[in-house]
RORO-464290 format. One line per 8 residues: number of its first residue (from 1); their letters; for each residue x, y, z of C-alpha. Coordinates in pm, whole numbers. Example, Ala and Ser with C-alpha at 12.3 -4.5 7.8 and 13.67 -1.06 7.14 Angstrom:
BEGIN
1) AS) 1230/-450/780; 1367/-106/714
# end
This chain:
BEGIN
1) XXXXXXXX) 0/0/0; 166/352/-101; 256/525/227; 65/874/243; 288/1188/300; 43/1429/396; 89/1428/729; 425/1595/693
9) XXXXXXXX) 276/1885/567; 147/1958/896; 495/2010/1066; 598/2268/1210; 979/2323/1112; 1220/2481/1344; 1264/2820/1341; 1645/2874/1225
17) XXXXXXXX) 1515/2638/976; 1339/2953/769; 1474/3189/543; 1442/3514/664; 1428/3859/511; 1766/4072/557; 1557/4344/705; 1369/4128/925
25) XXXXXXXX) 1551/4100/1276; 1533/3705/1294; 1622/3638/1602; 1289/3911/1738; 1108/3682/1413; 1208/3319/1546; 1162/3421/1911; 821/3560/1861
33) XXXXXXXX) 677/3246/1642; 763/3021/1918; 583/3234/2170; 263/3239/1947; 342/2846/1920; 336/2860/2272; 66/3044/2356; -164/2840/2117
41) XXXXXXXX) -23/2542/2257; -166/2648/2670; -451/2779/2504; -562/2406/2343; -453/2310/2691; -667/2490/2907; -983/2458/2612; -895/2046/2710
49) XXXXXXXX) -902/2083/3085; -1244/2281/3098; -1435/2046/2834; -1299/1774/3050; -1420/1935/3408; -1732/2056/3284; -1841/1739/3153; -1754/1566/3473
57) XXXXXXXX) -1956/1821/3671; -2258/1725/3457; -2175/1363/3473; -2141/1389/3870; -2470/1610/3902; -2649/1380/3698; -2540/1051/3899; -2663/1287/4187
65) XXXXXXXX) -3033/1289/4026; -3037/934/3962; -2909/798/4348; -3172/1034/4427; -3431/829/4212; -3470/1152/4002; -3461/1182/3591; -3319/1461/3414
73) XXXXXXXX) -3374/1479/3104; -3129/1819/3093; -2852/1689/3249; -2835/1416/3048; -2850/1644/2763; -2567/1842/2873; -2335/1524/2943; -2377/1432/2564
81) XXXXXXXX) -2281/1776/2470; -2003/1802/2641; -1921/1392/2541; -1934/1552/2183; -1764/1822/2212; -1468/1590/2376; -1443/1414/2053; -1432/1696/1848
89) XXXXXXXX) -1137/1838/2071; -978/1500/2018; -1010/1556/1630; -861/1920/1672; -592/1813/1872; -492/1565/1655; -451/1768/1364; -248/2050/1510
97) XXXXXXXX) 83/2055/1332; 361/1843/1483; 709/2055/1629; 980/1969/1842; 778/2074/2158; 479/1833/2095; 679/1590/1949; 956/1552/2272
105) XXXXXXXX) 653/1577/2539; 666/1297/2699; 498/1188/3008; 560/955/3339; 895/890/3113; 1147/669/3374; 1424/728/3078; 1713/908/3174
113) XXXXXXXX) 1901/1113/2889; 2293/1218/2868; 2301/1613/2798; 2497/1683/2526; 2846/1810/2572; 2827/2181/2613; 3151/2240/2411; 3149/2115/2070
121) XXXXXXXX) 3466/2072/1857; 3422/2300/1583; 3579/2078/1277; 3597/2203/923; 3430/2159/612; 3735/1916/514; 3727/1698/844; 3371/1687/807
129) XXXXXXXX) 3391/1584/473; 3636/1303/565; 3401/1175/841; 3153/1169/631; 3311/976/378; 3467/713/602; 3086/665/773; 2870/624/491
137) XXXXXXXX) 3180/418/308; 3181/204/643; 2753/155/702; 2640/254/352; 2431/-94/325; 2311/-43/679; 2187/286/594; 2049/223/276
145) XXXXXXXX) 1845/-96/452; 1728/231/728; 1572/419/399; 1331/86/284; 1161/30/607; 774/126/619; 684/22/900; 687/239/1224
153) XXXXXXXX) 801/-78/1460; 1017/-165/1225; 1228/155/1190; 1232/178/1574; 1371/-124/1630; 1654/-104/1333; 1744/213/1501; 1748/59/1836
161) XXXXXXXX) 1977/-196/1699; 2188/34/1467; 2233/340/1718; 2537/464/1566; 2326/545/1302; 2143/792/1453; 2372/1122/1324; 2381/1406/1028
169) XXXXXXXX) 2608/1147/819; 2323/918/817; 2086/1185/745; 2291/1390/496; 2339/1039/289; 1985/960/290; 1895/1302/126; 2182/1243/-129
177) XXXXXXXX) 2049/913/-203; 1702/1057/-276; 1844/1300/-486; 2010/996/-715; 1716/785/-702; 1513/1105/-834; 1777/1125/-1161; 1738/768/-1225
185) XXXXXXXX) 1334/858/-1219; 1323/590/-957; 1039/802/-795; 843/580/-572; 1204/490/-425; 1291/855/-361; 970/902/-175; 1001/608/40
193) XXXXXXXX) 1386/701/178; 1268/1073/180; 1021/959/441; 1256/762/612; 1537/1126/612; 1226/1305/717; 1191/1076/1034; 1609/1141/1087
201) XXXXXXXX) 1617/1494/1039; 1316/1539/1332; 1493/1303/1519; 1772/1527/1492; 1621/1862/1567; 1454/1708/1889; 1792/1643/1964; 1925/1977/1916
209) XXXXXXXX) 1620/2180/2044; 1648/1943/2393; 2020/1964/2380; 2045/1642/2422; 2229/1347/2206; 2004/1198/1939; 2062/852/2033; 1903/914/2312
217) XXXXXXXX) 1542/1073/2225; 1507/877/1903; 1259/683/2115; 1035/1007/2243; 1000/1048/1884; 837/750/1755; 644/729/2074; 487/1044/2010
225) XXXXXXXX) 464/1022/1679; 249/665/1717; 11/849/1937; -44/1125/1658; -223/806/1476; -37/768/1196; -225/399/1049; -7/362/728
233) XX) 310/380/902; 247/117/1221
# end
């Protein structure tokens, strides 16, 4: 079954991501999208806590009536008002857009992460180069068997398995490869491993928004991203 990419159109891409007018101050630009991204986040919040309240207070009132030997035909109105408007919350919530704050929430969690170092050897374009070479020379079948899975399990577990793999070189390969699949017209290819460098490079700004290493949030990722119900890619 083809694998449906429209729910990546509904991510929310990190700010320093975006290309910015030279006039535009973009640090004032990025700083006040993620406010409004915050704000609209507490704002679903709070709409979630008082459907939820209210509709206990009607379910609690009307349990009151009924110990009581009473009918209310009201009450029972209003509990499958508010029942209804739970599930259409549900539906809104689910299709908000996806960003690295929704997507590395992650509750009762007994995980515990390394922080990243907090000095980073700055190497140069040449040493990076090199490392990239001797990586993808090293785990370019590895990699290449990362880009064909479809299945969500499946790509978790590989990855659990393969954790080296979780890095740029990995990622930077996989978008290279898509770009040579796309001049042999190999298209359906190109779009599977694109979803697949997708998957990386959000695995990898999770990484760097939470300062953390990616090895070890790769996990908050696909956890979150199974509860966004995602069916074609279980």
């Amino acid at each position: 079954m083809p694998i449906d990419y429209s729910k990546w159109n509904k991510i929310e891409i990190s700010d320093d991501e975006d290309d910015t007018h030279p006039n535009i101050h973009t640090p004032s630009l990025f700083k006040w999208r993620h406010e409004a991204r915050v704000q609209r986040m507490d704002e679903m919040a709070k709409e979630k806590e008082e459907i939820s309240e209210s509709k206990k207070e009607a379910e609690r009132a009307l349990a009151e009536a009924k110990k009581k030997g009473m009918t209310d035909e009201e009450l029972e109105k209003q509990v499958e008002e508010w029942k209804i408007k739970e599930r259409e919350f549900e539906k809104k919530e689910k299709s908000q857009p996806l960003n690295v704050d929704t997507i590395g929430t992650v509750a009762n969690s007994a995980s515990r992460i390394n922080k990243a170092k907090t000095e980073v050897e700055i190497k140069s374009e040449e040493d990076t180069m090199k490392d990239y070479s001797r990586f993808t020379t090293k785990w370019e079948t590895e990699i290449k068997k990362f880009g064909m899975f479809k299945k969500l399990e499946d790509s978790q577990r590989y990855l659990s398995e393969n954790t080296y793999l979780v890095n740029e070189h990995t990622a930077s390969f996989l978008c290279i490869y898509c770009i040579d699949l796309t001049v042999e017209e190999k298209m359906e290819l190109m779009h599977q491993v694109s979803h697949q460098a997708v998957i990386l490079q959000f695995i990898l700004e999770l990484a760097k928004t939470h300062k953390i290493d990616p090895r070890g949030c790769f996990r908050q990722f696909f956890d979150k991203y199974r509860k966004n119900d995602n069916p074609e890619y279980q």
